[in-house]
Backbone as a chain_set.jsonl record, in Angstrom:
{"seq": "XXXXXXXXXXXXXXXXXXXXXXXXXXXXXXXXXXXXXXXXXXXXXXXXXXXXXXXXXXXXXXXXXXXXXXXXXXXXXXXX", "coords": {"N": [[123.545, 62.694, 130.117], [124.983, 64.304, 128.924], [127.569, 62.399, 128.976], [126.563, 60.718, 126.771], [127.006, 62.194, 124.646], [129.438, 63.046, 124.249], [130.439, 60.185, 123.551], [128.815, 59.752, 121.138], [129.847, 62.071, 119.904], [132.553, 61.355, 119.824], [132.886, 58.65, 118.166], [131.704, 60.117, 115.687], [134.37, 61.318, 114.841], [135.474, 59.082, 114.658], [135.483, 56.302, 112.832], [135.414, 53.639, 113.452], [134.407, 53.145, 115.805], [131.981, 52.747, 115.825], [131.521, 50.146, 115.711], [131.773, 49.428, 118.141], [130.287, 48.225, 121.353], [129.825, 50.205, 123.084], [129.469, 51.937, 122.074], [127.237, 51.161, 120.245], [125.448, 50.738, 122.1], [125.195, 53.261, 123.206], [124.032, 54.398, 121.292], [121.497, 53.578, 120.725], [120.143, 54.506, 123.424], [120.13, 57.0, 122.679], [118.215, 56.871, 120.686], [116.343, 55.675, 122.227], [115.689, 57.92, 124.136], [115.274, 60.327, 122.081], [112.51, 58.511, 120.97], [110.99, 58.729, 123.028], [110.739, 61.298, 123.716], [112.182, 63.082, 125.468], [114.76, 64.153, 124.527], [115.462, 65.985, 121.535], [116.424, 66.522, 118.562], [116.173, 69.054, 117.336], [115.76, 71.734, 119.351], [113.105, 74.419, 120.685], [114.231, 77.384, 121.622], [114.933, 80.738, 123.221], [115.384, 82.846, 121.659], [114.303, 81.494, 118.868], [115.596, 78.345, 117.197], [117.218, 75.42, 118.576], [119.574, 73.514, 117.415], [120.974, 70.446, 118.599], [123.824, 69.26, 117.647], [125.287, 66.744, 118.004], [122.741, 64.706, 118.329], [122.11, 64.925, 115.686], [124.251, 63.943, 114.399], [124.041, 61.553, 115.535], [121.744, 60.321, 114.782], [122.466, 60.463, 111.214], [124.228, 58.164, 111.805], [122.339, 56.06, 112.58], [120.93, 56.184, 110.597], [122.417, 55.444, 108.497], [123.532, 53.405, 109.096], [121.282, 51.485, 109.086], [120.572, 51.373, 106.479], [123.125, 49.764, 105.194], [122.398, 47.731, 106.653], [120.369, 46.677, 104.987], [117.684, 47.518, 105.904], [115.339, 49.93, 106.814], [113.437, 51.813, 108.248], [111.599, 49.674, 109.298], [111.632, 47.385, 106.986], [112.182, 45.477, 104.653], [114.473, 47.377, 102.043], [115.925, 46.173, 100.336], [119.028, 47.19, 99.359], [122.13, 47.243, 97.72]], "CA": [[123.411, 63.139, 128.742], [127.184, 65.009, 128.573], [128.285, 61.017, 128.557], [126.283, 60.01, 125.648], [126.834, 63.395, 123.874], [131.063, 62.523, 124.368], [130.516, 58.801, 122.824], [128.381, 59.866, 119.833], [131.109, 63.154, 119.465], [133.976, 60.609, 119.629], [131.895, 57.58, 117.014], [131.838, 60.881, 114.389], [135.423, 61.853, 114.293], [136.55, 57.614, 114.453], [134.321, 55.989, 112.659], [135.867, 52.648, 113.645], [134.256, 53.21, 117.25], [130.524, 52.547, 115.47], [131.274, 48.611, 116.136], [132.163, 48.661, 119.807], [129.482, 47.947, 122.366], [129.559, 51.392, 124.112], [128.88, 53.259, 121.079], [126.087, 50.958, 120.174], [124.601, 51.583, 123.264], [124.982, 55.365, 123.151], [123.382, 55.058, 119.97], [120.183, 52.762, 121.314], [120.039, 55.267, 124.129], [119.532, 57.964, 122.219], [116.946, 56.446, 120.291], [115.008, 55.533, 123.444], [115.06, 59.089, 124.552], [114.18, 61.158, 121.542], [111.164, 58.486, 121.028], [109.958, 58.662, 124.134], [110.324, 62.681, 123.791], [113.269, 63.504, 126.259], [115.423, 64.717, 123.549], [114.918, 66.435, 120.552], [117.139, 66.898, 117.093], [116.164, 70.515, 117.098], [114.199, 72.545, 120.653], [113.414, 75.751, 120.838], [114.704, 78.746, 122.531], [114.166, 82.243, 123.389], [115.441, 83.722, 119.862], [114.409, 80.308, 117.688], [115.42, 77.086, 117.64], [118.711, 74.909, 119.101], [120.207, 72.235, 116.862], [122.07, 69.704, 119.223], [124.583, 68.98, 116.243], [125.408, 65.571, 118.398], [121.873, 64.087, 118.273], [122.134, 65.319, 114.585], [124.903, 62.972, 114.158], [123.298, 60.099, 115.748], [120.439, 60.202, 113.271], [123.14, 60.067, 110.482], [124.492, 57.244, 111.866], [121.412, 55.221, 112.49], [120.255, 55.888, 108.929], [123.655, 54.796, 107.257], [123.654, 51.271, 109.516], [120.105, 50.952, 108.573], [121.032, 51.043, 104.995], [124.298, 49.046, 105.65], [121.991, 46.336, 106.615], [119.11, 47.025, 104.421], [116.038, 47.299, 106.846], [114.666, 50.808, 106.994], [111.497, 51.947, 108.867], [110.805, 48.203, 109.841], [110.886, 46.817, 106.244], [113.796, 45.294, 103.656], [114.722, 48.174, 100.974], [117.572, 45.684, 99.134], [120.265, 48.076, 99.543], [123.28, 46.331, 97.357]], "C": [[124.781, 63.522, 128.162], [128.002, 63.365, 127.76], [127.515, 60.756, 126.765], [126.741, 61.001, 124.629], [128.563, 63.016, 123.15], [130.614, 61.428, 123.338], [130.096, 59.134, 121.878], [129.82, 61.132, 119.079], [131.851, 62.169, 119.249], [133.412, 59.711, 118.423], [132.296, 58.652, 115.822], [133.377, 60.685, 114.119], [136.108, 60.196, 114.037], [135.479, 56.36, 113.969], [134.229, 54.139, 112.96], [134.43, 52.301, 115.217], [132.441, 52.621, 116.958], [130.241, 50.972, 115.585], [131.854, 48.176, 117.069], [130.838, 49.053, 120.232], [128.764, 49.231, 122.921], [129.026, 52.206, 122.84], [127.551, 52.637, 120.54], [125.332, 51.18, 120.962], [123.916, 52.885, 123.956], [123.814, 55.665, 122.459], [121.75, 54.533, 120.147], [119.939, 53.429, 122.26], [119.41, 56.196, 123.776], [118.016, 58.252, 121.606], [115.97, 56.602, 121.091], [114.572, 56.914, 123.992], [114.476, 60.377, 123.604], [112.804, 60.047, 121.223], [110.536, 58.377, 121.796], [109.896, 60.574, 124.679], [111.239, 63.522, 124.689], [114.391, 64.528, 125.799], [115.22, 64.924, 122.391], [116.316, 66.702, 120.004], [117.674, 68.5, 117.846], [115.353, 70.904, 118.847], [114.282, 73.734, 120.617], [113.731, 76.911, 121.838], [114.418, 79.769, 122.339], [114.321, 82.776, 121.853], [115.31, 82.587, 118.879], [114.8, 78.894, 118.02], [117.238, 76.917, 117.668], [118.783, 73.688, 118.52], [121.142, 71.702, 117.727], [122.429, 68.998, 117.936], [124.694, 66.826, 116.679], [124.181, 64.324, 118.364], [121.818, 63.916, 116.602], [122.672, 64.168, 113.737], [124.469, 61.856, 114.027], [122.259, 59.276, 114.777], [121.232, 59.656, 112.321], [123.865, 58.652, 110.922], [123.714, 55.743, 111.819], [121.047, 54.935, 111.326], [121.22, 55.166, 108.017], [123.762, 53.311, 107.858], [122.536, 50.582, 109.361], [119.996, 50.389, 106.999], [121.8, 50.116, 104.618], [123.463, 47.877, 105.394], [120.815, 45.799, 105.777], [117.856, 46.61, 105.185], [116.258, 48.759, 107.051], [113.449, 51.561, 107.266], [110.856, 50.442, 108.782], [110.771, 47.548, 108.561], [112.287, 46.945, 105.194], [113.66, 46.376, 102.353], [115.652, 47.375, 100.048], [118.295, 46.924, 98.822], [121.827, 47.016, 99.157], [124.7, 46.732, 97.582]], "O": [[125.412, 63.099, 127.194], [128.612, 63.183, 126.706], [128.213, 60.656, 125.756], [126.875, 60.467, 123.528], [128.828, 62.795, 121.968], [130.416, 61.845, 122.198], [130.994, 58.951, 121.056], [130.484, 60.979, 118.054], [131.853, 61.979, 118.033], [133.595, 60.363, 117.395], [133.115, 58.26, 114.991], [133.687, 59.919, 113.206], [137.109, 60.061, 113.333], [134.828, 55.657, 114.741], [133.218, 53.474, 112.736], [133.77, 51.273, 115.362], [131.791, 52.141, 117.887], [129.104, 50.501, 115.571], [132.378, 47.069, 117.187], [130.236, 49.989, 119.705], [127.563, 49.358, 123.158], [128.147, 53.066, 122.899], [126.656, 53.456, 120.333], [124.37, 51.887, 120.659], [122.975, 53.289, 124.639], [122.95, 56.525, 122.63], [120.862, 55.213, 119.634], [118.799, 53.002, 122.437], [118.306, 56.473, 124.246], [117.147, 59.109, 121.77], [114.984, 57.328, 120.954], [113.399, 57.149, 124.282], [113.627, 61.191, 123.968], [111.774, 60.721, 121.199], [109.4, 57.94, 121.609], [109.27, 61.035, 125.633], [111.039, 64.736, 124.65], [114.829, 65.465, 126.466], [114.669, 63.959, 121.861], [117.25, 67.036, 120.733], [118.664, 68.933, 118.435], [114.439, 70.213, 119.297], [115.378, 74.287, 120.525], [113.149, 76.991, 122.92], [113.679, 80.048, 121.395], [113.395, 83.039, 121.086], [116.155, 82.589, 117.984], [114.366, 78.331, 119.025], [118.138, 77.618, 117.205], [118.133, 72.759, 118.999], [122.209, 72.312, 117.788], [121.65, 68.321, 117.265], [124.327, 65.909, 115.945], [124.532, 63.144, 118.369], [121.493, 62.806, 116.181], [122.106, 63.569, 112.821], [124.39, 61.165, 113.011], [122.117, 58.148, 114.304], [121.089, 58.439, 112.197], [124.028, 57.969, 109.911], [124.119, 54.691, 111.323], [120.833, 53.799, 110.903], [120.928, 54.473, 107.042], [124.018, 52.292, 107.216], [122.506, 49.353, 109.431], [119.512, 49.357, 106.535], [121.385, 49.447, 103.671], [123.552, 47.144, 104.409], [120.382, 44.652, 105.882], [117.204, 45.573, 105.061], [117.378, 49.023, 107.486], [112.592, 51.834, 106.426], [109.773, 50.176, 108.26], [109.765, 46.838, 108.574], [113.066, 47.872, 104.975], [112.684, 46.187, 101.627], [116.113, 47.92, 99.046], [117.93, 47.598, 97.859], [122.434, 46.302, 99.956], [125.613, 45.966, 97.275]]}, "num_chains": 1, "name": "protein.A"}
Protein backbone atom coordinates (compact mmCIF):
# COMPACT_ATOMS: atom_id res chain seq x y z
CA UNK A 1 0.00 0.00 0.00
CA UNK A 2 3.08 2.60 1.22
CA UNK A 3 4.23 1.80 -2.68
CA UNK A 4 1.09 2.83 -4.29
CA UNK A 5 0.51 5.67 -1.74
CA UNK A 6 4.46 7.04 -2.95
CA UNK A 7 3.40 6.75 -6.87
CA UNK A 8 0.01 8.49 -6.54
CA UNK A 9 2.01 11.22 -3.92
CA UNK A 10 4.70 11.62 -6.62
CA UNK A 11 1.75 11.69 -10.03
CA UNK A 12 0.22 14.90 -7.75
CA UNK A 13 3.22 17.05 -7.33
CA UNK A 14 4.49 16.03 -11.41
CA UNK A 15 1.75 15.84 -13.22
CA UNK A 16 3.74 14.67 -16.24
CA UNK A 17 4.13 11.17 -14.37
CA UNK A 18 0.04 10.57 -15.07
CA UNK A 19 1.22 9.07 -18.66
CA UNK A 20 3.82 6.56 -17.56
CA UNK A 21 2.82 2.95 -17.08
CA UNK A 22 3.59 2.75 -13.30
CA UNK A 23 1.39 5.49 -12.42
CA UNK A 24 -1.36 4.09 -14.51
CA UNK A 25 -1.13 1.08 -12.75
CA UNK A 26 -1.05 2.64 -9.28
CA UNK A 27 -4.01 4.32 -10.37
CA UNK A 28 -5.98 0.91 -11.69
CA UNK A 29 -4.83 -0.58 -8.42
CA UNK A 30 -6.36 1.62 -6.43
CA UNK A 31 -9.48 1.41 -8.13
CA UNK A 32 -9.53 -2.38 -7.74
CA UNK A 33 -9.11 -2.05 -4.06
CA UNK A 34 -11.48 0.65 -2.95
CA UNK A 35 -14.21 -1.31 -5.24
CA UNK A 36 -13.71 -4.34 -3.94
CA UNK A 37 -13.77 -2.52 -0.31
CA UNK A 38 -10.03 -2.80 0.86
CA UNK A 39 -9.58 0.84 0.87
CA UNK A 40 -11.60 3.59 1.60
CA UNK A 41 -11.44 7.61 0.65
CA UNK A 42 -12.46 8.36 4.18
CA UNK A 43 -12.48 5.23 7.46
CA UNK A 44 -13.23 5.78 10.63
CA UNK A 45 -11.42 6.05 13.82
CA UNK A 46 -11.63 6.28 17.45
CA UNK A 47 -12.36 10.25 17.55
CA UNK A 48 -14.17 10.34 13.79
CA UNK A 49 -13.16 9.78 10.62
CA UNK A 50 -9.48 9.47 8.61
CA UNK A 51 -9.17 11.09 5.20
CA UNK A 52 -6.25 9.24 3.33
CA UNK A 53 -5.53 12.62 1.38
CA UNK A 54 -3.57 10.13 -1.25
CA UNK A 55 -6.61 8.01 -2.23
CA UNK A 56 -8.29 11.53 -2.27
CA UNK A 57 -6.00 12.42 -4.97
CA UNK A 58 -6.44 9.39 -6.96
CA UNK A 59 -10.16 10.03 -7.28
CA UNK A 60 -9.21 13.55 -8.64
CA UNK A 61 -7.21 12.13 -11.02
CA UNK A 62 -9.46 9.45 -12.33
CA UNK A 63 -12.27 11.98 -12.68
CA UNK A 64 -10.12 14.61 -14.68
CA UNK A 65 -8.81 11.60 -17.27
CA UNK A 66 -12.33 10.53 -17.42
CA UNK A 67 -13.33 13.89 -18.58
CA UNK A 68 -10.07 14.28 -20.67
CA UNK A 69 -11.45 11.46 -22.62
CA UNK A 70 -15.07 12.06 -22.29
CA UNK A 71 -16.53 8.71 -20.87
CA UNK A 72 -17.82 9.11 -17.35
CA UNK A 73 -19.68 6.44 -15.28
CA UNK A 74 -19.60 4.06 -18.40
CA UNK A 75 -21.26 6.53 -20.85
CA UNK A 76 -19.96 9.51 -23.48
CA UNK A 77 -20.65 13.10 -21.74
CA UNK A 78 -18.98 15.12 -25.03
CA UNK A 79 -16.57 16.91 -23.00
CA UNK A 80 -14.97 19.55 -25.72
Amino acid sequence: MEQLKHIIETAWDDRSLLQDITTITAIEKVIALLDSGDLRVAEPVEVGWKVNEWVKKKQLFFISQQRRIGNFGGRYVGVS
